[in-house]
ZAMARGU-4260 file (C-alpha; in steps of 0.2 Angstrom, whole numbers, plus 5000, padded with zeros to 4 digits):
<rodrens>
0) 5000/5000/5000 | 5006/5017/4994 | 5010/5030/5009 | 5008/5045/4995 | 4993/5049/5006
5) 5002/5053/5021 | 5015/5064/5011 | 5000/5072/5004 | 4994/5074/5020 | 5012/5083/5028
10) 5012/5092/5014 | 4996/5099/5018 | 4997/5102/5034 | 5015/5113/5032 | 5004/5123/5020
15) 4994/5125/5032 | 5007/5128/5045 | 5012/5146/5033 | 4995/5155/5039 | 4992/5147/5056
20) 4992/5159/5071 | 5005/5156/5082 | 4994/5149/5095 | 4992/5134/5083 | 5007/5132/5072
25) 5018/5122/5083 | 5005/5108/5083 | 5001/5107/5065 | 5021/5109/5062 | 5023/5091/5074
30) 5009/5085/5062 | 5016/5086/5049 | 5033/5081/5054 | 5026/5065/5062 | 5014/5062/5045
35) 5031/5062/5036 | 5041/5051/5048 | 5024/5037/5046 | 5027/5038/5027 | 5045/5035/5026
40) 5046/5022/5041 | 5049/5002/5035 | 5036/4998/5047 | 5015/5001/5040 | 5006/5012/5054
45) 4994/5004/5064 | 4974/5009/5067 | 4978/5016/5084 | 4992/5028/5078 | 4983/5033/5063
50) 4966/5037/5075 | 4977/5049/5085 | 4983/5058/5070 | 4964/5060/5066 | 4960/5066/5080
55) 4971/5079/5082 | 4969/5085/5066 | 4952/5087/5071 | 4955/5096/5087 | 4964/5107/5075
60) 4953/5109/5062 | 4940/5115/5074 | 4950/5128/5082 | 4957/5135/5065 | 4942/5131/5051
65) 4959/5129/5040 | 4954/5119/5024 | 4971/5115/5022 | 4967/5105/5038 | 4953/5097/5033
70) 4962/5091/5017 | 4974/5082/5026 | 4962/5073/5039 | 4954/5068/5022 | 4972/5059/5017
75) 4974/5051/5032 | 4958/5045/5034 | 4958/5037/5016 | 4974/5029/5020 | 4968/5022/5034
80) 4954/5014/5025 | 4966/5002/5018 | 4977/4998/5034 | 4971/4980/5038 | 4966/4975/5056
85) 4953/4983/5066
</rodrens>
């Protein structure tokens, strides 16, 4: 399984990270940063790990309204789909 979505979603979320307030950026910075370190990692993600990104990004998405945000839930939540277990 391809780990493009979770690149897709790193590099959503450091776009995201250009107009964030202050208040917000240093989270959606570790976002991104653990997004990439999952997609280049030998081992697959688990559903567990992957729900804690989700949630997060929620939290943050919530405070901020950024669509950049929401496009990268979007990418790890269709990557997730295809994770198997759970």
């Amino acid at each position: 399984m391809t780990r493009e979505k979770l690149v897709t979603a790193s590099e959503a979320l450091e776009q995201a990270a250009t107009t964030a307030a202050d208040e917000h950026r240093q989270r959606i910075e570790k976002q991104s940063k653990d997004l990439m370190q999952l997609a280049e990692r030998d081992l697959d993600p688990d559903h567990g790990r992957l729900d804690r990104h989700m949630n997060i990004l929620r939290e943050l998405h919530d405070a901020t309204d950024n669509p950049d945000i929401e496009r990268a839930f979007e990418h790890v939540r269709e990557y997730r789909t295809g994770v198997s277990g759970v």
